[in-house]
FIBA-182934 format. One record per atom (N, C-alpha, C): x, y, z. Coordinates in pm, whole numbers, padded with zeros to 5 digits, always signed. Atoms other than C-alpha are relative to their C-alpha. Example, Ala and Ser with C-alpha at 12.3 -4.5 7.8 and 13.67 -1.06 7.14 Angstrom:
// residues 2
+00089-00119+00000;+01230-00450+00780;+00090+00120+00000;-00082-00119-00006;+01367-00106+00714;-00077+00109+00073;
// end
This chain:
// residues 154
+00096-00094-00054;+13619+07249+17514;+00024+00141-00052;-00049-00125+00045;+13804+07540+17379;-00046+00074-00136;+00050-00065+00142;+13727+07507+17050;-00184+00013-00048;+00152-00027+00009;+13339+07451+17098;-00038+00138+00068;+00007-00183-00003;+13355+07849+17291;+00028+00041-00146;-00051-00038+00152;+13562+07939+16979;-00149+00040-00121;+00104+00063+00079;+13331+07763+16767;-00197+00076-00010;+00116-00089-00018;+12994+07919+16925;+00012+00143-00004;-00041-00128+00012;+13183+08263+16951;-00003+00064-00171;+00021-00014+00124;+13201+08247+16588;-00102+00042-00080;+00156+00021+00036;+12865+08146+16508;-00121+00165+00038;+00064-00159+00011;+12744+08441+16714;+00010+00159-00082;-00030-00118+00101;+12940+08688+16549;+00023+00012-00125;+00046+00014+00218;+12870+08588+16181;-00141+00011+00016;+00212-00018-00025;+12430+08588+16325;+00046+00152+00026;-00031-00143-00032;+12558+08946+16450;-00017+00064-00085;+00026-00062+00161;+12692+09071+16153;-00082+00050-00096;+00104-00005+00133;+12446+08946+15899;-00138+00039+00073;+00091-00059-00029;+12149+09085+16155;+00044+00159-00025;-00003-00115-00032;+12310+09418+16204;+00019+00083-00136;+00025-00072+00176;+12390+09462+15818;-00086-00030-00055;+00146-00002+00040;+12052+09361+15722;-00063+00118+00039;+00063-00136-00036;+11922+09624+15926;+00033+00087-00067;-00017-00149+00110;+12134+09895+15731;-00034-00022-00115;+00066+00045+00123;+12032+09734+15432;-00157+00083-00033;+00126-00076+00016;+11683+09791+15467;-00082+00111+00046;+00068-00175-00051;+11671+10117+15643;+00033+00064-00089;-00016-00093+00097;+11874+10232+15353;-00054+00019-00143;+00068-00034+00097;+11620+10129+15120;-00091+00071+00001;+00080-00111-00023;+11371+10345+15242;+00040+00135+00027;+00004-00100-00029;+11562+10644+15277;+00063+00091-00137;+00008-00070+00151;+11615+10914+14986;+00114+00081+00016;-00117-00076+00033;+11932+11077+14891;-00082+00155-00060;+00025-00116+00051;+11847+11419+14859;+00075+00101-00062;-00094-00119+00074;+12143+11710+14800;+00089-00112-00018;-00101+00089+00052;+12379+11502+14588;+00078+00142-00038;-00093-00091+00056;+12647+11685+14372;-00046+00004-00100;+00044+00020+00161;+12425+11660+14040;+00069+00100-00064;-00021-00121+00078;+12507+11870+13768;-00081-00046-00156;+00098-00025+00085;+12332+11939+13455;+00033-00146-00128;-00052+00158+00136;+12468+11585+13235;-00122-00111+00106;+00065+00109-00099;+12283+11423+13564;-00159-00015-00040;+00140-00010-00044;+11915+11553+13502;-00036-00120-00146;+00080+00085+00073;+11673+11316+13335;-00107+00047+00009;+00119-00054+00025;+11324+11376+13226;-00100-00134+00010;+00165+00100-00050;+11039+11119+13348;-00122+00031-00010;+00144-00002+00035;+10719+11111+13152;-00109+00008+00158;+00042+00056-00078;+10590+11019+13470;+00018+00056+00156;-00038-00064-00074;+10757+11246+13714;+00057+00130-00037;-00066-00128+00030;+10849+11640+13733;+00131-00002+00077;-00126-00014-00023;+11174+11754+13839;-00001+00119+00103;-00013-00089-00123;+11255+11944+14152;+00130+00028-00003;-00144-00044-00001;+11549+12181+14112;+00049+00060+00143;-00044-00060-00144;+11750+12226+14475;+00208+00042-00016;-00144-00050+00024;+12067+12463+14450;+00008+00035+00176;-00077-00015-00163;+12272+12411+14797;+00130+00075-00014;-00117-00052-00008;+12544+12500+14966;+00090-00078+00065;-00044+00142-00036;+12788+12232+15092;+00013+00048+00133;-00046-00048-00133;+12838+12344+15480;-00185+00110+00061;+00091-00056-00085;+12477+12523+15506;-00102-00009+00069;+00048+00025-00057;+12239+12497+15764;-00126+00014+00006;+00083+00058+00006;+11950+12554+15670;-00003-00104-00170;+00006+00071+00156;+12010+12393+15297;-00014-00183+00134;+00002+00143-00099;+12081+12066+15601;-00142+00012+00047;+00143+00013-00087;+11741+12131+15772;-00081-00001-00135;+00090+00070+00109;+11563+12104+15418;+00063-00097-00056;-00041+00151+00062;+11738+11775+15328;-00085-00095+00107;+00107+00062-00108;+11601+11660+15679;-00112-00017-00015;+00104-00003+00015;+11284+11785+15594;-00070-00080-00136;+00042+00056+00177;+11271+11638+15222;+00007-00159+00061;-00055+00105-00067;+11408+11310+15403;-00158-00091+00061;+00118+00084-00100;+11123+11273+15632;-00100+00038-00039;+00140+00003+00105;+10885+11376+15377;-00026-00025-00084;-00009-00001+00187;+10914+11234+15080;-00125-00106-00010;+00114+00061+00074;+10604+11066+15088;-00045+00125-00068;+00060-00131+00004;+10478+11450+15015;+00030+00036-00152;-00048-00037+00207;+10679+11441+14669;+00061-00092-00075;-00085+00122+00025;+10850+11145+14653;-00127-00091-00150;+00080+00090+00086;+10527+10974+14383;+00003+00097-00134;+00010-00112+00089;+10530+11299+14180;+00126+00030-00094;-00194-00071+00026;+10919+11429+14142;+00065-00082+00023;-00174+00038-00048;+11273+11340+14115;+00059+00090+00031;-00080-00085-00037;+11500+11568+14271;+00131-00010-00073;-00202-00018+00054;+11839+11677+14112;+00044+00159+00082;-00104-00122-00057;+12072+11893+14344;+00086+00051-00019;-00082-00053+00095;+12284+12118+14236;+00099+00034+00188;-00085-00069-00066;+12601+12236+14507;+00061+00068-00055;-00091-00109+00071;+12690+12564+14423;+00118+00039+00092;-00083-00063-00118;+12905+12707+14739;+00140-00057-00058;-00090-00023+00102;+13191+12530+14565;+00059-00099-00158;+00023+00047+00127;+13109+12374+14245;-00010+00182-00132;+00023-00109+00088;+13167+12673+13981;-00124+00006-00127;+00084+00026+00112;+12960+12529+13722;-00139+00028+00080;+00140-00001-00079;+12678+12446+13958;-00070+00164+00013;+00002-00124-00029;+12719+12820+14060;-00089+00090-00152;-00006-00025+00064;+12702+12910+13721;-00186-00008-00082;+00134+00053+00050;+12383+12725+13610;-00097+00071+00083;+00102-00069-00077;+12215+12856+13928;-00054+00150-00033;-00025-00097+00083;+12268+13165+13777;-00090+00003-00092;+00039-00017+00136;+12181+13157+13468;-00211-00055+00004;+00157+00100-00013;+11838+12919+13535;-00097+00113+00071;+00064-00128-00067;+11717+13213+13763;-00046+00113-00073;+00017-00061+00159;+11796+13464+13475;-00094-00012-00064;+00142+00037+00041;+11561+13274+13292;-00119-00017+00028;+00131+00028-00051;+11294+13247+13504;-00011+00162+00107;-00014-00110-00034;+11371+13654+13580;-00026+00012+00147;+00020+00038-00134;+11431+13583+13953;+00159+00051-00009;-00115-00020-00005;+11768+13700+14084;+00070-00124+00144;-00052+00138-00114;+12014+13461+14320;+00027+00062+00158;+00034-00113-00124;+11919+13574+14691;+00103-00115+00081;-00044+00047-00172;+12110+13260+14867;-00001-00143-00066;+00059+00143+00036;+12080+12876+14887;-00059-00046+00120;-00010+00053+00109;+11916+12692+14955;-00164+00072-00101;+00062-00037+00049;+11737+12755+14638;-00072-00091-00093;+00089+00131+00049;+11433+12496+14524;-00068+00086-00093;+00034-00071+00116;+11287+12563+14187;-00106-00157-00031;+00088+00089+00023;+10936+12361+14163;-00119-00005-00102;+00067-00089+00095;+10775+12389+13821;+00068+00156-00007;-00111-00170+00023;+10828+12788+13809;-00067+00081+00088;+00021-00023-00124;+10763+12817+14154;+00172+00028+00044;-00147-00043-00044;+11115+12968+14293;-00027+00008+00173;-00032-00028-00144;+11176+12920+14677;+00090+00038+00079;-00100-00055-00043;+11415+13077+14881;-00007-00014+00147;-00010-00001-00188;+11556+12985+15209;-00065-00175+00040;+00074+00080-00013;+11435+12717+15434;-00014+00050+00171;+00026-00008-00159;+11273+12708+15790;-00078-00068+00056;+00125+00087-00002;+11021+12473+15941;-00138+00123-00022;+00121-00054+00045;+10775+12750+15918;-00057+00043-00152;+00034+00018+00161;+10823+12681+15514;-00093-00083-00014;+00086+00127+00089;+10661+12388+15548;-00141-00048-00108;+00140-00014+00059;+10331+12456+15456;+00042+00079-00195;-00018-00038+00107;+10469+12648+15166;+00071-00147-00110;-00034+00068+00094;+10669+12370+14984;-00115-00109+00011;+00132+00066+00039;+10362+12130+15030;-00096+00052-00077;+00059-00070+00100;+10150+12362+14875;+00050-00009-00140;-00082+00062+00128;+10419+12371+14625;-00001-00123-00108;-00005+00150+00070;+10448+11988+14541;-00182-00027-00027;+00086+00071+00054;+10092+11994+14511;-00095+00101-00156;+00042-00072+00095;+10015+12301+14281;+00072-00026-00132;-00067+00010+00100;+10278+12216+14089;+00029-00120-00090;-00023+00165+00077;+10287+11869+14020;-00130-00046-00188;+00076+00012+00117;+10051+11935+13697;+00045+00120-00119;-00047-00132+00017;+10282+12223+13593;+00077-00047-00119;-00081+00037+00014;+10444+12145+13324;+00135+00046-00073;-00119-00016-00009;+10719+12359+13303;+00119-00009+00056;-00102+00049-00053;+11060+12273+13313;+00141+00083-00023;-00131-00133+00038;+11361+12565+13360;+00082-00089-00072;-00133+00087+00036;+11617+12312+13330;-00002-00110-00180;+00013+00050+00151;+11439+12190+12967;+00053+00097-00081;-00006-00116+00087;+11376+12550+12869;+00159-00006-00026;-00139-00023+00005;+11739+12625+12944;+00095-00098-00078;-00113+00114+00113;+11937+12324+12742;-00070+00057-00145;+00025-00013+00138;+11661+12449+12451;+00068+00097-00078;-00078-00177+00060;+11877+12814+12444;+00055-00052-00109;
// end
C-alpha cells in the first residue's frame, strides 16, 4: 500500500512539474527582452525591420518603467523594429558610443534612459511619454536613417 501512495505521489509531481514548466515556457515566448547589455558587435541590420537605439542605466527607474512599458507594448513596435540596448551607467564602452552617436546626430547626453528612433532622440521616460514614443514608432518606421550605420561608416 505504501508504495502505490509513493507511486501516485510521484506521478503527481512529475504532471506538476511538466504543467508548471510549460507554463513558463510559453509565457516566455511571448514576452520580449528589452534592455539587454548589447554593444555595438551585437547590432544587426534587417531589410525588413529598423533599429531602435535604447541607452540605459543598470539600477534606473525610470530606464525600468520604459522596459515595462516596451514589454507591454510591443505590439506598438514589435512588427516594425528590433531593439538593441546599450547599458551605459557601467559599461565604459557603451558610455562611450552613447556619446559619440549623440555627437553625431548634434544632440548632447542629458541622462538615460536615452531612445534614439530613426533620428528622433528621446529623453527620459514617464507614462505621460507615451503618446510621444507611439507617435515615434509610427513616424519613424519609414525613416530610413540609421545613427548606428552612419556611425560604423566614420
Amino acid at each position: 500500500m505504501d508504495s502505490r501512495i509513493l507511486k501516485g505521489f510521484g506521478i503527481f509531481l512529475i504532471l506538476f512539474v511538466l504543467i508548471v514548466g510549460g507554463m513558463v515556457f510559453f509565457d516566455n515566448l511571448n514576452k520580449v527582452e528589452v534592455l539587454k547589455e548589447d554593444h555595438i558587435s551585437d547590432v544587426t541590420f534587417d531589410e525588413n525591420k529598423k533599429n531602435i537605439y535604447i541607452f540605459w542605466g543598470n539600477g534606473c527607474a525610470h530606464c525600468e518603467h520604459l522596459k515595462e512599458y516596451l514589454t507591454e507594448n510591443a505590439k506598438l513596435w514589435k512588427d516594425d523594429y528590433q531593439i538593441f540596448a546599450f547599458e551605459t551607467w557601467k559599461d565604459e564602452e557603451n558610455e562611450k558610443l552613447m556619446n559619440d552617436v549623440l555627437a553625431l546626430m548634434n544632440k548632447e547626453n542629458e541622462g538615460t534612459p536615452t531612445v534614439i528612433i530613426g533620428d528622433e532622440v528621446i529623453v527620459g521616460y514617464g507614462e505621460d511619454m507615451n503618446s510621444t514614443f507611439e507617435a515615434a514608432f509610427q513616424s519613424e518606421k519609414d525613416n530610413e536613417y540609421d545613427v548606428i550605420k552612419k556611425y560604423q561608416e566614420q
